[in-house]
N, C-alpha and C positions, 0 to 999 in steps of 0.2 A: 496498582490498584486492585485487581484480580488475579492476584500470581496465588496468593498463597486462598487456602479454605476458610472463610469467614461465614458463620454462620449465622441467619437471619432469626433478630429475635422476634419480629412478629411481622404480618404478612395481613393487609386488610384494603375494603374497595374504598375508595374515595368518593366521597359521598360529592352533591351535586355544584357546590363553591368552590371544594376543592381539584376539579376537575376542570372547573372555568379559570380558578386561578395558576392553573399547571399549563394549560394550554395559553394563556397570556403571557406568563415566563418565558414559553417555548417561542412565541410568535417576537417577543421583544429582543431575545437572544440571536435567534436564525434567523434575521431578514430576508436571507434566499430563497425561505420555505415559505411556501403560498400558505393561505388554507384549506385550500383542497390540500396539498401536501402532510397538512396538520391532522386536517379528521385521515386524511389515508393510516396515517400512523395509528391515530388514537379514534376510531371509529366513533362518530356522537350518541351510539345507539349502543356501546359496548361497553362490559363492564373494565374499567381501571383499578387496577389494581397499583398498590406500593409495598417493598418491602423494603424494611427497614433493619441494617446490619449495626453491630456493635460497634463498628470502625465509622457510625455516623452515616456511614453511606446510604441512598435509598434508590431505590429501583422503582422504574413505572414500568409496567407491562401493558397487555392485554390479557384479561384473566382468559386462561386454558390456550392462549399464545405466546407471542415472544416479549422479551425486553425490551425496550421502545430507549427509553431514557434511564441515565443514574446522575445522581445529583451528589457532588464529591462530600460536601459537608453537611447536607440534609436543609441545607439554608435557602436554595434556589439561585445561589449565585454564580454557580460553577454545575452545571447541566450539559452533560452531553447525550448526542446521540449513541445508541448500541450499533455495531456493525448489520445488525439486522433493520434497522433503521435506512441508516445508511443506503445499505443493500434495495431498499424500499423507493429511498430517496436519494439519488446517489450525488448531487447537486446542491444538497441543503448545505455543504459545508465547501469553504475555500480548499485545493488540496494541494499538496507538495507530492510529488511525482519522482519515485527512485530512477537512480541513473539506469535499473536493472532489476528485474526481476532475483535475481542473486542474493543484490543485496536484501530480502526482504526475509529470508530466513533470520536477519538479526534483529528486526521488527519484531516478528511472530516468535520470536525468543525471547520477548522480553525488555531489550533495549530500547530506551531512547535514541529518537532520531536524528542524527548528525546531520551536518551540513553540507560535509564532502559525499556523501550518499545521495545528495538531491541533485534531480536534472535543471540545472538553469535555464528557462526558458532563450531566444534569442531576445525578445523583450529587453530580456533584466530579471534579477529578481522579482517578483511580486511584494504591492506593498502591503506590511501588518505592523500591530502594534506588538507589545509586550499583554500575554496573558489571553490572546482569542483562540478561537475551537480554530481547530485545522483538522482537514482528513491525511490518509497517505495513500494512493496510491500507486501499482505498477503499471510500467509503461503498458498499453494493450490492453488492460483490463480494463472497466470501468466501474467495478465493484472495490468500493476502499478496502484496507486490509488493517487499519487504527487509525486511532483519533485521540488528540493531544492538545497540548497548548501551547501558544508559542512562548517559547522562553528570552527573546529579546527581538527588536524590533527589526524592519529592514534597514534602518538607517547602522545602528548597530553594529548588526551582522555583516553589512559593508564593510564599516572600519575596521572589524575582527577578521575581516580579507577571508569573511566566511570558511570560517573555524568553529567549533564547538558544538555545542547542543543547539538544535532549532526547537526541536519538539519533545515534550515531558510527555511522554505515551500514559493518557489512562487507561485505555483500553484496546486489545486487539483481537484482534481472530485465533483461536485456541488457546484462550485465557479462559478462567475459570467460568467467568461469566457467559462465553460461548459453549463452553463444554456441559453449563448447566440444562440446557435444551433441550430435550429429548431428543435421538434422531442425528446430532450432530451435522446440521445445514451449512451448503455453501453455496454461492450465487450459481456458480458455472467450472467448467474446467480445468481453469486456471490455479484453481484452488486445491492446492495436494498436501500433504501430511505436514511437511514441514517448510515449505517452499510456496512461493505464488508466481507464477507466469503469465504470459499472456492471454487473456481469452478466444481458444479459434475460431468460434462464432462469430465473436463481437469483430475479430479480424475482418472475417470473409465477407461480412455485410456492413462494416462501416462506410459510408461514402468518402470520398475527399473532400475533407473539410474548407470550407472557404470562406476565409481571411476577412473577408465583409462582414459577416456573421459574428455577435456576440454570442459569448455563453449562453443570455439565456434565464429565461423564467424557470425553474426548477421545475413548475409546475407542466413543462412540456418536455421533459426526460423521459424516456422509458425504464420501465421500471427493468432490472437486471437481474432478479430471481429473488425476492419474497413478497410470496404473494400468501396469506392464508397459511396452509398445511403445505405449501407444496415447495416451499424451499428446496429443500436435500433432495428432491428428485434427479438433476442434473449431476450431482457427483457424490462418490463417499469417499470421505479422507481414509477411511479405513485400510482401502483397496485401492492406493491411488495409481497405480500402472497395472492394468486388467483387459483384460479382450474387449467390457462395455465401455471403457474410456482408453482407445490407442490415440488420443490428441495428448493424453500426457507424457504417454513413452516419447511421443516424437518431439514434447517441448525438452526432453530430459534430453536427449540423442544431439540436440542443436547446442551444446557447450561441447561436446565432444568435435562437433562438424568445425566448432568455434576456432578450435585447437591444431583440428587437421589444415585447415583454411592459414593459420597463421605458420605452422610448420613449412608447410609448401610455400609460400612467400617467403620466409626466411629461407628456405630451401633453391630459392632461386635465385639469388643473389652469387656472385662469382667475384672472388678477388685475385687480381691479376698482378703478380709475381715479373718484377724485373730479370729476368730470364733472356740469357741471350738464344737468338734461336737462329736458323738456318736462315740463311737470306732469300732460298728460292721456298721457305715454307711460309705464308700468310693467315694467321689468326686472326678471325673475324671474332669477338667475342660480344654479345649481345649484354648491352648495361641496362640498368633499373634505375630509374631515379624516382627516388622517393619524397611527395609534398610533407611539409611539418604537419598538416593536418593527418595524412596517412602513418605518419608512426605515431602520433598520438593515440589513435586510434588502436594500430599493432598494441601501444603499452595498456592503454584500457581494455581492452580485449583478454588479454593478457593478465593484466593483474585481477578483474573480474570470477576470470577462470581460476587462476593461484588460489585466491580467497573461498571459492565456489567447492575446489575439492581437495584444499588441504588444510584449511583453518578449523580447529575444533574449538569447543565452546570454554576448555581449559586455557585456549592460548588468549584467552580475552578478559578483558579489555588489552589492547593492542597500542601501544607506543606506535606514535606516529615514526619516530627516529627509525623504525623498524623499516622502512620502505625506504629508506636513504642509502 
């Protein structure tokens, strides 16, 4: 939707119906979103602004602020939230959750969201239809990183033994439409040039969550870094491993720890050779047994890392056969 430069043929405020009818669109789309949620985005006392691109597309902001919304055909049927949105409201939208931080470099590249990339809750799947907003994001964070539609339903995606495309990405974080913002914003630290990891903040002061507890009125999230002007204060993709952010070096350093962790486990396993031996010498040798969950685990660990530092953007798209 915002890969390539589309330029805006005209740019104007919404005058005062069409502001009441932009914000009933919104309220009838997002049911998660309160209206507190609603004026947070679209202030009642601020001017709204739209613009409207050649490819149909239109944009709502806040004049002399961010993106709020873009509307795909200009029709009001297809409206999403911007990541700065999002970032605002981080709860107004259903999300799909990578198995990994890793994989979200091919998110913020560009792609569509597959299905072998999603973390399956223990639940189940979640249920959706064919055609709703979904967010994405990484495990730790709770600032989404895009936002899509679902491309077939859960019933569906069952029977396809969850294969294929989940989510038609309109738009993500460092797409043109983010990069149009002065200042280039991002929630928190998680968020580096080409990559998204964990939050260490959101880490060190989340509580443990309890199981009793629903989600949740969006309307009592905390917001997760856009507020006003002060977005990009917590990080610059620019400089993303720097003396004022050493929580990035060290999320970057933990796929290498990944690697050393699974060498030594491999490294400690011994195979024992039918060998005749002296009858007055005794081998004591010490065995590893290993659960089907713990090599599963070895091979995702593993494959995660494979993909993380030796896959480039020419070897993609990627034949599943390839992993056989």
């Amino acid at each position: 939707m915002f890969k390539k430069a589309i330029e805006a043929k005209s740019h104007q405020r919404l005058s005062g119906a069409d502001r009441k009818k932009l914000k009933r669109t919104i309220r009838d789309r997002f049911p998660r979103a309160s209206d507190a949620d609603i004026d947070a985005l679209l202030p009642p006392k601020a001017e709204i602004t739209v613009s409207k691109f050649v490819n149909r597309v239109h944009v709502y902001g806040v004049e002399g602020n961010f993106p709020m919304f873009f509307d795909v055909d200009g029709r009001g049927s297809e409206i999403f939230p911007t990541v700065f949105a999002l970032w605002k409201v981080p709860e107004m939208l259903p999300s799909f959750i990578l198995k990994g931080g890793e994989v979200s470099q091919f998110v913020i590249g560009g792609a569509d969201l597959m299905f072998p990339g999603i973390s399956i809750p223990a639940e189940g799947l979640p249920s959706f239809l064919v055609g709703e907003p979904w967010a994405v994001k990484v495990p730790g964070n709770p600032a989404p990183i895009a936002v899509g539609s679902t491309t077939m339903s859960t019933a569906e995606a069952l029977k396809a033994g969850l294969r294929g495309k989940a989510l038609r990405i309109t738009h993500y974080y460092r797409d043109l439409l983010w990069e149009s913002v002065e200042g280039h914003y991002v929630p928190n630290a998680g968020f580096l040039e080409d990559v998204v990891f964990e939050d260490p903040v959101f880490l060190s002061s989340a509580p443990v969550p309890d199981s009793s507890e629903s989600s949740g009125d969006s309307s009592n999230q905390e917001n997760v870094g856009v507020d006003n002007k002060e977005v990009g204060e917590l990080a610059d993709v620019k400089d993303p491993i720097s003396d004022s952010h050493p929580t990035s070096k060290t999320q970057l350093d933990s796929d290498t720890d990944t690697v050393e962790q699974v060498t030594k486990a491999v490294g400690g396993f011994k195979v024992t050779e039918n060998i005749a031996a002296d009858e007055s010498t005794t081998v004591v040798e010490e065995q590893h047994t290993l659960s089907a969950e713990d090599v599963d685990a070895y091979l995702d660990k593993c494959l995660l890392q494979a993909l993380h530092t030796t896959v480039n953007d020419k070897d993609l798209p990627m034949p599943g056969s390839t992993l056989w």
